[in-house]
C-alpha positions, -999 to +999 in steps of 0.1 A: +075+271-946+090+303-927+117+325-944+148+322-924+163+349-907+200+348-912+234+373-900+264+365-920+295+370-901+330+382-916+357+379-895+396+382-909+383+377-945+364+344-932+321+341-933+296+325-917+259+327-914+244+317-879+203+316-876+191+342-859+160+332-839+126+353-824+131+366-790+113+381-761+134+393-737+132+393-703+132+432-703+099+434-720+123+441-757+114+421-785+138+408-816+163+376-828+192+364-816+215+334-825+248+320-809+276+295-822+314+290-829+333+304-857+367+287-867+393+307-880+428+293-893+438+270-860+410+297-833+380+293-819+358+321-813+319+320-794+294+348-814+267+359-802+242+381-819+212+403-804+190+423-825+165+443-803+140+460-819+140+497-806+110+511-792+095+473-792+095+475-752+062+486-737+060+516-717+045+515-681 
């Protein structure tokens, strides 16, 4: 079994974790992202993560 690559979220004094996930990216950049809702008190909010590795792009 994989390790887990997780990104805990803290938004006015409330966590959560979301998944993050490998990606290629259409830009040649490599890394994880993850996407979900957060409920805080009576909101809503969409996240969305990107972690792009630096230099991970290859060079022409």
């Amino acid at each position: 079994m994989s390790e887990l690559n997780i990104a805990t979220i803290q938004l006015n004094g409330e966590k959560q974790n979301f998944i993050l996930n490998k990606k290629d990216f259409k830009t040649g950049s490599r890394g994880y992202h993850s996407s979900g809702k957060m409920q805080i008190g009576d909101k809503r909010y969409q996240i969305n993560i990107l972690c792009v590795e630096i230099g991970s792009k290859q060079k022409k």
